[in-house]
N, C-alpha and C positions, 0 to 999 in steps of 0.2 A: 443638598450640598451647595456650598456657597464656590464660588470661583470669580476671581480678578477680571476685568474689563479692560483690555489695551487700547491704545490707541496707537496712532502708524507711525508715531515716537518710538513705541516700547515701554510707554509709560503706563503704569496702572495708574486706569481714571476713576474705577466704583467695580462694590462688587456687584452680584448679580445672583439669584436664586437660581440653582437648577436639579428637574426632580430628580429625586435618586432611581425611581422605578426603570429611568431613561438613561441615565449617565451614571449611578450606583450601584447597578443589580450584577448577581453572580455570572460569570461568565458562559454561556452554551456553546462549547466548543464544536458540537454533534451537530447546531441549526447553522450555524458559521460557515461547515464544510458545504452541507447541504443545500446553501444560498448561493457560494459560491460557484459549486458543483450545477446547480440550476439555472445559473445564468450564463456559464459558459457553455453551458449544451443549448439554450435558445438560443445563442449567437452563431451556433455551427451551419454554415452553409448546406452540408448536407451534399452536395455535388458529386462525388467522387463517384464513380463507374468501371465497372470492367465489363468485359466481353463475356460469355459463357459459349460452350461447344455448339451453340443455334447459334451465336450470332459473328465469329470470326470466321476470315476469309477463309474460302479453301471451298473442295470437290466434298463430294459425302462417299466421292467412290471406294470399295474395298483396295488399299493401296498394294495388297500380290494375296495371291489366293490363301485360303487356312492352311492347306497341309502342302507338303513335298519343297517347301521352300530351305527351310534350317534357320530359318526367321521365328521371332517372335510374333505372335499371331497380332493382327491390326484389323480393326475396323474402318478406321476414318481418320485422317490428317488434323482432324480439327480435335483429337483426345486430348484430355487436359494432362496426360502422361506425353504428349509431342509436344518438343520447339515449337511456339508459334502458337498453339493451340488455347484452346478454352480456360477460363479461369475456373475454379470451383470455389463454390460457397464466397464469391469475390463480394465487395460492396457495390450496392445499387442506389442512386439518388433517394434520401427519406428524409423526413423530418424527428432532429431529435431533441424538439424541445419538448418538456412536460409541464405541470402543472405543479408547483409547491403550496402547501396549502399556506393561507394568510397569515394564522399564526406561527407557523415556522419562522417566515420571512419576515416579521417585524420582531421575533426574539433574536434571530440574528442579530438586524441591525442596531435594535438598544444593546446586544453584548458587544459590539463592536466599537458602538459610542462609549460603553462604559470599559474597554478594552482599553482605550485609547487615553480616558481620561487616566485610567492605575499606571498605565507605561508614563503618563505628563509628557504626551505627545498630542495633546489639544491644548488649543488657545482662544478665549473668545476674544474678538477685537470688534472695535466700534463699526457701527455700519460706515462705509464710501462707497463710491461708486469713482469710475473713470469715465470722465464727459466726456476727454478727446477720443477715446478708444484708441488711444497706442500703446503699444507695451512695451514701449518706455517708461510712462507715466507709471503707469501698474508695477514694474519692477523696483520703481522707484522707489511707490508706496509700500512695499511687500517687504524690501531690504532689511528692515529690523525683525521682519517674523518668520522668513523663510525663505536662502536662496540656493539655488542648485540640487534642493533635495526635493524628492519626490511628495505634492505635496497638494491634499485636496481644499476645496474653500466650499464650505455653504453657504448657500446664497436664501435669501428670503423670499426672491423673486427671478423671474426668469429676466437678468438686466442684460439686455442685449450688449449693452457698449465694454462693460465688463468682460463679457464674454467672449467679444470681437477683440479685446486688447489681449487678450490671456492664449488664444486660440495658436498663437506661434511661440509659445513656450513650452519646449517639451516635457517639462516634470511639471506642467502644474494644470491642471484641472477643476473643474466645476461641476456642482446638483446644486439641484432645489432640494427645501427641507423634505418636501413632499414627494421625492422621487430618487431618493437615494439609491447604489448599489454596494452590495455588499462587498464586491470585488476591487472597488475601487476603494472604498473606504477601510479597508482592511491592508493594501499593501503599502498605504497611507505610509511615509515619513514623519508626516505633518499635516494635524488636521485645523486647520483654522475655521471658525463659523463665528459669522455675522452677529455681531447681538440680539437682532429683531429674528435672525433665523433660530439662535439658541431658546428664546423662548419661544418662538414658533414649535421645535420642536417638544417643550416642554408638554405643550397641548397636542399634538400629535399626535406625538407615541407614550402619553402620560394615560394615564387614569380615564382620563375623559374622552384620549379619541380612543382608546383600543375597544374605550364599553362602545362608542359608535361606529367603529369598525364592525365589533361583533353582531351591533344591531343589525345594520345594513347587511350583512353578511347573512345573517336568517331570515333576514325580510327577502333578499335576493332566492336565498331556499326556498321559504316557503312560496313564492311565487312561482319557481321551476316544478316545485310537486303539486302544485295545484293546477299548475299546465299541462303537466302528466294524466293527472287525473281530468282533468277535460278532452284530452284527446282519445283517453282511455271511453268512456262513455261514446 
């Protein structure tokens, strides 16, 4: 698919090639969630604690004897049936992030690219950069492609000064082509990307890197099972 080339006018300067397999393809609603859903459980802290009936204060003594009272019978101050007492089945500090496998994680993010391209909430705009790093400079330059709404930019590279000018604007955000998130690029208003990022990504997540994603990815297996097998012996 072809697509316009801005510049920080608003002006289309050329078009530009980009693949369909990346910014074309049918949408996977099912990998979308589950990228989503996967990286908001690696970002969870995990902390949250309660007490159980061993570890809240109190006596373990029988608080009045079994019979002859007119009492409900009691064992111990610390029952998760008393004020004050024990949690049950409460949450304990763990880790809940898991593993999504690769190719989930980059169908998501090509249906999300190409999500964005159907809704015509992408725009590729010429590469710049901000030399001074203030974000005045940057809103300046941004003013014809996007203000006030929630809105990510791909970058070609990790460009510091860019990133140091954009860092106190609170709807607008930055990736590298190479390290996208699904969450972020999803509740996207407005996705802008780089020119040199857009066909950056064309090789990426095109034809050519998914076949060398997938290589690397069985070259990494077959190494794990032949370690297996070595330790097995």
């Amino acid at each position: 698919m072809k697509t316009q080339v801005y510049g920080l006018d608003g002006t289309a300067l050329r078009e530009i090639e980009l693949a369909d397999e990346v910014f074309g393809r049918d949408v996977s609603e099912g990998s979308i969630y589950h990228a989503i859903r996967n990286e908001a459980a690696n970002r969870r802290v995990g902390t949250a604690s309660t007490k159980d009936r061993g570890e809240v204060h109190g006596s373990g003594k029988k608080p009045w004897k079994q019979k002859g009272t007119g009492r409900a019978r009691a064992g111990s101050k610390r029952s998760p049936v008393w004020v004050g007492g024990g949690t049950v089945f409460g949450p304990k500090p763990r880790d809940y992030g898991y593993h999504l496998p690769r190719k989930v994680k980059r169908l998501a993010l090509v249906s999300i690219l190409s999500l964005k391209a159907k809704e015509d909430r992408m725009r590729v705009v010429t590469d710049f950069t901000v030399e001074s790093g203030k974000t005045k400079d940057l809103v300046t330059a941004l003013a014809n492609h996007a203000a006030g709404e929630r809105t990510v930019i791909i970058l070609k590279d990790d460009d510091a000064m860019i990133r140091r000018a954009g860092r106190n604007v609170p709807w607008l955000s930055f990736l590298s082509f190479n390290r996208l998130q699904a969450h972020d690029l999803f509740y996207a208003r407005k996705l802008l990307l780089l020119e040199t990022a857009a066909l950056k990504l064309n090789e990426f997540y095109g034809a050519k890197g998914a076949a060398g994603a997938e290589g690397a990815a069985g070259a990494e297996g077959a190494a794990g099972a032949e370690g297996a097998a070595g330790g097995g012996e």
